[in-house]
N, C-alpha and C positions, 0 to 999 in steps of 0.2 A: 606646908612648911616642913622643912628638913629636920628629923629632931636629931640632929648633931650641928654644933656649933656654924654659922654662917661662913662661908668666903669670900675673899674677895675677888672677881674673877677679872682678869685685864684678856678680851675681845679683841683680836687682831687680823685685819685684810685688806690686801693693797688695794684692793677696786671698790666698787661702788657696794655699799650694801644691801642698799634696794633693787639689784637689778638682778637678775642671771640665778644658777641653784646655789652657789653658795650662800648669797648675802641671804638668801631665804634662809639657811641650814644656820646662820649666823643669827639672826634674826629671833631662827626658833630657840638655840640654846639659849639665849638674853630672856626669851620671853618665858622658858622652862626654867630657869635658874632661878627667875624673881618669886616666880610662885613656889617655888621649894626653898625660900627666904634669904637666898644668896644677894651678894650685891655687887653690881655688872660695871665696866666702864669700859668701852669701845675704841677703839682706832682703825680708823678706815680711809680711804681715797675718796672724793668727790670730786666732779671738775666745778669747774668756776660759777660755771654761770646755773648750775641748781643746786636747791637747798636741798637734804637728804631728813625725811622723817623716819625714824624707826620704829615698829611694834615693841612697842615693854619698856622702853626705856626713853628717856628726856635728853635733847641733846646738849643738856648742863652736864651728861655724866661722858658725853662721847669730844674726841680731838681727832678733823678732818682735815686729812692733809690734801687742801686743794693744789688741783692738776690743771695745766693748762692757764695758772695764775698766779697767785701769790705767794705761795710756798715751793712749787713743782714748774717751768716755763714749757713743759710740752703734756698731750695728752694721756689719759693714764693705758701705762703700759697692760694689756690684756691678755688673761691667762691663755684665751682661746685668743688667735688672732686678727677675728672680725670678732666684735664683740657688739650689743645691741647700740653702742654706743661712739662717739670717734673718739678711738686710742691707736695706740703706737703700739709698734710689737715688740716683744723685749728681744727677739735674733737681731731688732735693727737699733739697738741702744748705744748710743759712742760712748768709749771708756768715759766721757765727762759727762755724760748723762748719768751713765750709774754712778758715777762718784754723788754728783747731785742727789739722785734719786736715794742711794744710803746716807748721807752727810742729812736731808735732811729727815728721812724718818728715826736717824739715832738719834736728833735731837727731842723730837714727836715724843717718841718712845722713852728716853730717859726724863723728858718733863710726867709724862701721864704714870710710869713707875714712882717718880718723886711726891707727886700730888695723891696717888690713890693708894701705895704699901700692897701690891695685891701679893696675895699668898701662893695665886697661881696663874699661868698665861697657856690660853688655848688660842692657838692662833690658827690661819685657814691657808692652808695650801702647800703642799713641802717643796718650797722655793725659796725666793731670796729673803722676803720681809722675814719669813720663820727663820729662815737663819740668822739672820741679822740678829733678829732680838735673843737666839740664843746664845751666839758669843757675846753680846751687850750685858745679857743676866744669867750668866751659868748657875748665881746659887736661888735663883726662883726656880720652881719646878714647872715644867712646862710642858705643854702637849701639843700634834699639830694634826687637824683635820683633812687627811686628804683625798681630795674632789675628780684624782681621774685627770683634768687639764693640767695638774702639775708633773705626770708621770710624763704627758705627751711633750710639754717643754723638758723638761730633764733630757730627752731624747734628739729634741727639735736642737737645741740649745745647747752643742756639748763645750762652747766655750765658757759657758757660768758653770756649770759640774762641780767643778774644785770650791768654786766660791757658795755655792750651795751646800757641798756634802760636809763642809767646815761648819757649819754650825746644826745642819739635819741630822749629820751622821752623829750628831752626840744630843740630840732629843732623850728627854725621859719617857716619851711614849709616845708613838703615833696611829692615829685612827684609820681603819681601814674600812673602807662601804661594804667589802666584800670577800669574801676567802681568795677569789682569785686576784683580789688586786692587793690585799696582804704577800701575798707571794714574790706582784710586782714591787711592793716595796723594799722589799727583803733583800733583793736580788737587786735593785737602784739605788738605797742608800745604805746600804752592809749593815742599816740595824738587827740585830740581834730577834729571833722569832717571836721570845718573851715581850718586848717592846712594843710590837706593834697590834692593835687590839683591834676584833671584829667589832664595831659597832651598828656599822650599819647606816640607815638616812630613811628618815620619817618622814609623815603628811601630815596637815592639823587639820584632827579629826569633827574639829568644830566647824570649819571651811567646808573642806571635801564631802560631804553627807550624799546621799543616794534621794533622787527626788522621782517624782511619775515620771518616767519615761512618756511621752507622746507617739500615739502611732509612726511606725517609721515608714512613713509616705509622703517623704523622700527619705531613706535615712540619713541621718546626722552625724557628719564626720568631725571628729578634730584631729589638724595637725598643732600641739607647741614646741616653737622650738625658736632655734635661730634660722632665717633664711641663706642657708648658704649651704656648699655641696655635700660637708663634711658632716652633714645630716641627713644627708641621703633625699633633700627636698626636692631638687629636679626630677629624679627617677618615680619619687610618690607620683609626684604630678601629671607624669608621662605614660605610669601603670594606669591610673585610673582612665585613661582614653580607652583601655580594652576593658573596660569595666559596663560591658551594654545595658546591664539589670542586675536586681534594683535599681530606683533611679534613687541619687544621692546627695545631697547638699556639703560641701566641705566649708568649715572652719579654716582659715590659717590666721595662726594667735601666736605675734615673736616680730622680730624683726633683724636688720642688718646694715649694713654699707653696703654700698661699692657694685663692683660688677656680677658677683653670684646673687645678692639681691634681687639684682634688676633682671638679670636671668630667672630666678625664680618667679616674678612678678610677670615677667612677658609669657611665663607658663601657665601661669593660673590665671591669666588674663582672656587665652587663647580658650578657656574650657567655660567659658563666660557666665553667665548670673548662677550656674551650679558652685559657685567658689564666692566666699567673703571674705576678704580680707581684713581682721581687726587690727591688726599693728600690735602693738607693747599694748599689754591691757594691766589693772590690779589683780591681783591673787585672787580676788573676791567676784571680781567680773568672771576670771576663767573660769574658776567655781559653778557659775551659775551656767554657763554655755556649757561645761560638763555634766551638769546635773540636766540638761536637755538632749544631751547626745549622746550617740547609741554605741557608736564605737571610735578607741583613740589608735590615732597611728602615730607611731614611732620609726622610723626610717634608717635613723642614724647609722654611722661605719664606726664611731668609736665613743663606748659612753662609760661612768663609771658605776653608780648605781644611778637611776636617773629616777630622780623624785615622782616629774612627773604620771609615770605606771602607777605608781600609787596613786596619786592622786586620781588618773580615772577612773582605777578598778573600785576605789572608795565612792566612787560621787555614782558606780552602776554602771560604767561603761566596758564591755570587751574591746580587747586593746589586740593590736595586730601590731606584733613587732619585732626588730629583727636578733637574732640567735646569738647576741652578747654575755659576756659570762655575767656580768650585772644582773641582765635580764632572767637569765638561766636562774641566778638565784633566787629569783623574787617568782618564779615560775614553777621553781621547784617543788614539784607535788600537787600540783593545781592544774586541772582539768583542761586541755584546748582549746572548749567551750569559751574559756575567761579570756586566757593569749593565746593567739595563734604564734607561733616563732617561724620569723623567716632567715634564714642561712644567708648572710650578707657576702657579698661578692669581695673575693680575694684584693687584700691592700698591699701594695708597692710600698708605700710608709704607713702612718697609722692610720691616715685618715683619706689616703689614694688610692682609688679602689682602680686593676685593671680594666681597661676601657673594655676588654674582649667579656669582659662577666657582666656587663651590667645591662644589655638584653634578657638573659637567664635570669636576673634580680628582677629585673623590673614584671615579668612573665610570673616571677615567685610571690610578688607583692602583690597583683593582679588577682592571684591566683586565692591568697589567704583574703584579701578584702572580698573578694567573694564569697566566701566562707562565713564569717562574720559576719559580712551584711546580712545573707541569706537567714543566719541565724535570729539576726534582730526582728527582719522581719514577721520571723514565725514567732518569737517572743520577744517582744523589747524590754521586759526586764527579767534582769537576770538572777540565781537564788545567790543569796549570800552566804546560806549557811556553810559552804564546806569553803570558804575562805574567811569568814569570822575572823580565825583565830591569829590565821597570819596576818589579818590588819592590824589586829588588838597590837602585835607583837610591835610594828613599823609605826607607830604614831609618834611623835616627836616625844612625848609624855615618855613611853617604853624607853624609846635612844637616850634620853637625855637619862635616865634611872643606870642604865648604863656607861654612861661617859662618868657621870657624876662617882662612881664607883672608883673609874679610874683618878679624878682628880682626888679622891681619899685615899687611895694607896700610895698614891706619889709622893701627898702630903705625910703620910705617915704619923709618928707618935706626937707632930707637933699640932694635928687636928683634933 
């Protein structure tokens, strides 16, 4: 319990909340907040045809704006543009779609502010919905979480810009995963340095735990993520054909649409019963496949801090992944032993890597899962001690002891 007076906190994200890392990072602040004796109310996106359960909270305290049905008539627009799920992408929204898609989360939003009085709004992603709701409530104090997919649309997207930095650029504070993507923010939406706060993105350290590693004969890969290129999935798939020894078993835990799916599937298909594919699994299932497996890959060409690292280097696993400044930070000071980093192959835009690097990547990738594996094999578990302290730091519990910080100086003398 918080010993300073409760708040009230109004949750805000256009997509789904059980799916993808933010609805997790969403997820965990609701489920941090309750236990520090705050009191939560949620607005999120679902599509029609599922019902959405959340950790920590009843959904008598949350208002879903279904997509694809009764409130929204097309699929929800997705931060990334293959999303595990079928959404639209907001480069292809017609001016009457976003009038729809605003008309109706102002109304969403001006009911859930009327019914709940919150004292504060942390909302997820510096895009439209955050801005929205900060011209909607300029004298609620308000914060915005952001995940890395928002900087990439600000970019992708320069005809919403204006309609964006109208209500982002005048945020009382926004989160940043990382020193380098504070930077990016700084230099995207003109806030001011003071505004925008390192906090960082946690694992829940009750999930993620470290179990017996099993001989690694075969060792035990994971890939999670989304099936598609801007994850660097084809190339994982393609490195480990030169991968002759150790023999290895891969994980792939995620899923996708469309055409990079299926390309990724024709890949991991062609490397035959060495490869499982789970699909979308729960939190708790991957958990468990991590706490069996020896080493996680990470592939990706553009991530912002990516939960996942944490979560395998917490459940015991060495992670092989590629040289992100996210990653760099969560890397920082921590042995090769834990992560190997691999130098990702030059991008055309954020997320298009030149076709002329990605032999050289894929030979890089090859090259550090060899390394790793070789490692597991000589010991499949690994010591925890000289990372203790950095996990202590990353648990959702730490992050949130920090956020909360910030929604107390916002609130100021009337908290």
């Amino acid at each position: 319990m918080t010993s300073s007076p409760p708040l009230k906190i109004l949750h805000l994200l256009s997509q789904r909340p059980d799916s993808t890392g933010s609805g997790i990072y969403l997820q965990a602040m609701v489920r941090e907040a309750a236990v520090r004796g705050h009191d939560n109310y949620v607005v999120a996106g679902i599509q029609s045809e599922r019902q959405t359960e959340l950790d920590g909270i009843g959904t008598d305290r949350c208002r879903f704006v279904v997509f694809d049905g009764e409130d929204i008539p097309f699929p929800i627009p997705g931060m990334t543009d293959i999303m595990p799920y079928p959404n639209t992408r907001f480069r292809d929204l017609s001016t009457s779609e976003l009038e729809i898609y605003e008309a109706v989360f102002t109304d969403v939003l001006k009911e859930a502010v009327n019914v709940f009085r919150p004292d504060i709004i942390h909302s997820h992603h510096l895009w439209l919905l955050s801005s929205l709701a900060r011209r909607l409530f300029p004298q609620i104090p308000m914060l915005t979480s952001c995940h890395g997919t928002d900087l990439r649309q600000f970019r992708n997207c320069p005809h919403l810009r204006d309609r964006v930095l109208s209500g982002c650029g005048h945020l009382n504070a926004a989160l940043a995963l990382s020193k380098a993507q504070k930077t990016d923010i700084i230099q995207s939406y003109g806030l001011p340095p003071e505004r925008v706060v390192v906090t960082g993105a946690g694992f829940d350290d009750h999930l993620f735990v470290p179990g017996v590693k099993p001989a690694a004969e075969p060792v035990q890969l994971v890939y999670a993520g989304k099936f598609i290129r801007a994850k660097g999935l084809p190339w994982l798939l393609r490195a480990l054909t030169q991968v002759a020894a150790p023999d290895w078993h891969l994980h792939l835990v995620g899923g996708g649409r469309g055409a990079e799916r299926d390309e990724c599937l024709v890949l991991a298909k062609a490397l035959g019963d060495r490869v499982r594919v789970h699909g979308q699994i729960p939190q708790a299932r991957l958990a468990e496949i991590f706490r069996e497996a020896h080493v996680f890959i990470l592939s990706s060409f553009f991530e912002g801090l990516p939960l996942v690292v944490l979560e395998a280097l917490a459940s015991g696993c060495r992670v092989v992944a590629t040289e992100l400044p996210g990653v760099r930070e969560v890397a920082n000071g921590i042995s090769d032993e834990y992560i190997a980093l691999v130098p990702p192959p030059r991008l055309r835009q954020l997320d298009q890597p030149y076709a002329e690097d990605l032999p050289d990547f894929e030979r890089r990738l090859a090259a550090a899962l060899d390394r790793q594996m070789g490692a597991a094999v000589r010991q499949p578990q690994i010591d925890f001690n000289p990372i203790t302290a950095m996990l202590a730091a990353r648990t959702w519990r730490g992050v949130f002891a920090r956020i909360e910080s910030v929604y107390i100086r916002l609130i100021g003398p009337r908290y």
